[in-house]
Structure formats: C-alpha cells, structure tokens
Backbone as CSV, one residue per row, in Angstrom:
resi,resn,N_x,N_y,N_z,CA_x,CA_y,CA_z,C_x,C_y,C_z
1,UNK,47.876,-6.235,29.272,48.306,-7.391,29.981,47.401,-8.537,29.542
2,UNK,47.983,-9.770,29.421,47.094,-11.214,28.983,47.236,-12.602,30.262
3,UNK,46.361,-12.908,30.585,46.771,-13.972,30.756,46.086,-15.163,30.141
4,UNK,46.429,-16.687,30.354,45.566,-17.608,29.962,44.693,-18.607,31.071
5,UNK,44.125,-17.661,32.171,43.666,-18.350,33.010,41.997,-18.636,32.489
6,UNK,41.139,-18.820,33.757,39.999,-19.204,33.289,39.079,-18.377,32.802
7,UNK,39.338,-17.023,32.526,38.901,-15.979,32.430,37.664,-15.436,32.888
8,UNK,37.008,-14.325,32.878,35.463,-14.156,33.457,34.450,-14.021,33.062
9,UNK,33.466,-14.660,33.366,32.185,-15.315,33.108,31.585,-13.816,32.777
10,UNK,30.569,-14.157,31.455,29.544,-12.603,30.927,29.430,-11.975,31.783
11,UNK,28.381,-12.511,32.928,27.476,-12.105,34.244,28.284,-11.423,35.402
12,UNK,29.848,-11.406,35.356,30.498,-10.757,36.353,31.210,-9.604,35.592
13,UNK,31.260,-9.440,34.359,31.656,-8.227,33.969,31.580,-6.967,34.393
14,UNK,30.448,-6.932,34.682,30.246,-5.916,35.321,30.511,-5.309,36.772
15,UNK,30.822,-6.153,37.002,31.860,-5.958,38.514,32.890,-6.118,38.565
16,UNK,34.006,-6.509,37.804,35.185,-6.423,37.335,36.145,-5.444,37.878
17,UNK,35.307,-3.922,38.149,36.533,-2.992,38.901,35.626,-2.272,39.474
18,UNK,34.697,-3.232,40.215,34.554,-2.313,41.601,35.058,-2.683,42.318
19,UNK,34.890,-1.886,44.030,35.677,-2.224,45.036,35.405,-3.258,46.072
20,UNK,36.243,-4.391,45.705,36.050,-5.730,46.859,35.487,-6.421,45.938
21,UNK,35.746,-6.313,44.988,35.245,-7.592,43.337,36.263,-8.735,43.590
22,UNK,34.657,-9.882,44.060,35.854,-10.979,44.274,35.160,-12.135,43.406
23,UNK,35.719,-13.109,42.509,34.949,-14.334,42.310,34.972,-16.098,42.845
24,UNK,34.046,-16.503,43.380,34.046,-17.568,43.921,34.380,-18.902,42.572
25,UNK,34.930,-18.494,42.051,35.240,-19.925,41.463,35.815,-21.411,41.468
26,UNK,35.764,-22.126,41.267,36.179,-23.669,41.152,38.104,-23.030,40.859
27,UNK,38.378,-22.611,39.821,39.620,-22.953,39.040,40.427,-21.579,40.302
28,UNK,39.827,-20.614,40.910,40.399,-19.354,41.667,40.300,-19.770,43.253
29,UNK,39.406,-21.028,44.000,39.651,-20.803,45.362,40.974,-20.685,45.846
30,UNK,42.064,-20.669,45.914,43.229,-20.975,46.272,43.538,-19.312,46.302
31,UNK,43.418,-18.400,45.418,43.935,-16.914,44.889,43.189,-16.371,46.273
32,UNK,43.838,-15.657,46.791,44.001,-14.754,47.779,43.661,-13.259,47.384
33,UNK,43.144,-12.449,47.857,43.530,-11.268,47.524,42.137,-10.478,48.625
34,UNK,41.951,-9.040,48.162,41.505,-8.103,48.531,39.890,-7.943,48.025
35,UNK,40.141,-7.988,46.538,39.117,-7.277,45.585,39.310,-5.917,45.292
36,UNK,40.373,-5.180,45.627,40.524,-3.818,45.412,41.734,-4.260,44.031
37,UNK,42.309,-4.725,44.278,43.283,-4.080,42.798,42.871,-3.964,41.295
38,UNK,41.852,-3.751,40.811,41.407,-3.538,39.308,40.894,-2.280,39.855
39,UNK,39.633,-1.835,41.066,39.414,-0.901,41.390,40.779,0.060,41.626
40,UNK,41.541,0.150,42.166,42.919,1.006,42.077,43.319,1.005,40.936
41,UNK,44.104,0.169,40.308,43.941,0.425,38.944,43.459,0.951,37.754
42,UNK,41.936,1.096,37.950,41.060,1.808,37.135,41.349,3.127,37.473
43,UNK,41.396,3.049,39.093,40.954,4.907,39.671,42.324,5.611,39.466
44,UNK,43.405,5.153,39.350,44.691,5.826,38.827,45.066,6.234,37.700
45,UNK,44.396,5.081,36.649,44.439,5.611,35.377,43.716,6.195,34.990
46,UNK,42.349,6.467,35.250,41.658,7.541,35.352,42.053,8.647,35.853
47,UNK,42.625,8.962,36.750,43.147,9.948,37.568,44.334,10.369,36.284
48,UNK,44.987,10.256,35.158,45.788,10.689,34.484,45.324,10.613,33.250
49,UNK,43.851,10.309,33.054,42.908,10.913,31.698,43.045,9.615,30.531
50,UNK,43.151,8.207,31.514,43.453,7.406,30.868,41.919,5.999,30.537
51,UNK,41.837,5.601,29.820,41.227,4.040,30.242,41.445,3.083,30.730
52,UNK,41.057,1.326,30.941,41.415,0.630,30.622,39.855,-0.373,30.190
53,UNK,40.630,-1.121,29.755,39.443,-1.870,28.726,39.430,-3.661,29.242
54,UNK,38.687,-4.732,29.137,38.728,-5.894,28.548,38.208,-6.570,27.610
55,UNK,38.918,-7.597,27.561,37.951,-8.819,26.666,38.238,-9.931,27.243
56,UNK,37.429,-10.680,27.117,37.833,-11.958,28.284,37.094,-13.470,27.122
57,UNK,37.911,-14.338,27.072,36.759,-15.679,27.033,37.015,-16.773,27.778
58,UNK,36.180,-17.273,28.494,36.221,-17.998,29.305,36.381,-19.249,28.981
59,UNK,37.498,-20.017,30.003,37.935,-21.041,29.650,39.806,-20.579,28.736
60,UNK,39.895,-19.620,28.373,41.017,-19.211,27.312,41.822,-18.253,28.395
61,UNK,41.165,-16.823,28.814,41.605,-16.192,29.402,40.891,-14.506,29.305
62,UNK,42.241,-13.471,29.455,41.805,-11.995,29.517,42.888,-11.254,29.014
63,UNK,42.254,-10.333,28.006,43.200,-9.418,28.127,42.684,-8.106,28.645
64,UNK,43.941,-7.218,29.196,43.484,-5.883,29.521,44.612,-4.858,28.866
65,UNK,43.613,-3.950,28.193,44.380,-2.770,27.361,44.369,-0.989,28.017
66,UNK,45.758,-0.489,28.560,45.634,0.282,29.206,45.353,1.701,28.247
67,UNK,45.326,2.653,28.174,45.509,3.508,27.201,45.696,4.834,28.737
68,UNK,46.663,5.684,28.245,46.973,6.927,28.773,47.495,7.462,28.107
69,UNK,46.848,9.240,27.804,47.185,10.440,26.782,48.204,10.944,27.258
70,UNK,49.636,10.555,26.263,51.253,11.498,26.978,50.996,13.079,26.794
71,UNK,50.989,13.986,27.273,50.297,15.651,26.879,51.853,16.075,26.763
72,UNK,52.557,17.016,26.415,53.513,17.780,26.535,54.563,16.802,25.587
73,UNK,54.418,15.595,25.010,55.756,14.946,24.682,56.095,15.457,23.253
74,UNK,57.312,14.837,23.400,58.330,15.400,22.274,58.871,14.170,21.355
75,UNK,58.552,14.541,19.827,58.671,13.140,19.233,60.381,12.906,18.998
C-alpha cells in the first residue's frame, strides 16, 4: 500500500506498530483513530507466517509491503 501523505519522521519508526502508536503532528491533527490498526495488522500477518515492511520519506509519503507464504498452492 502507498500513500503520499506526510510520511514518518526517522525517530518514530520505531513505534510504527505498536499498540496505541499515535503521532502528534501539524499535517495529522484532524485524523482520528485508535493507534491499534498497524498493531493488528502486523499481529495477523504474522499470525499466517507473513511480514510487513516500510519505507517512508517524509514530506513524500509511505509505502508498506505485505508479504505472506501461500503453502499448499497449485500453479
């Protein structure tokens, strides 16, 4: 998934998908939310032997790359 918002700063990377990860920013006060949905996200795709990854630059945006192993498929 990509978007082109303001993306996230070095120093919060690391909190990115824990639980109740919220950022106080200038360009995000208005965004509503929880802080749980990257944490769910992570813990589901994990839960099916999967990753997910970012890259972010700030000011440009984020992308996030999911990866999950199909086991049993048929080409």
């Amino acid at each position: 998934m990509e978007d082109f918002g303001p993306g996230i700063p070095k120093d919060r990377l690391p909190l990115v998908f824990r639980k109740f990860a919220r950022f106080q920013l200038p360009m995000n006060e208005q965004v509503k939310g929880t802080g749980l949905g990257l944490y769910l996200t992570k813990y589901f795709i994990e839960l099916h032997g999967g990753t997910i990854s970012l890259k972010t630059i700030e000011g440009k945006g984020t992308v996030f790359t999911v990866l999950i192993p199909i086991s049993g498929a048929h080409a």
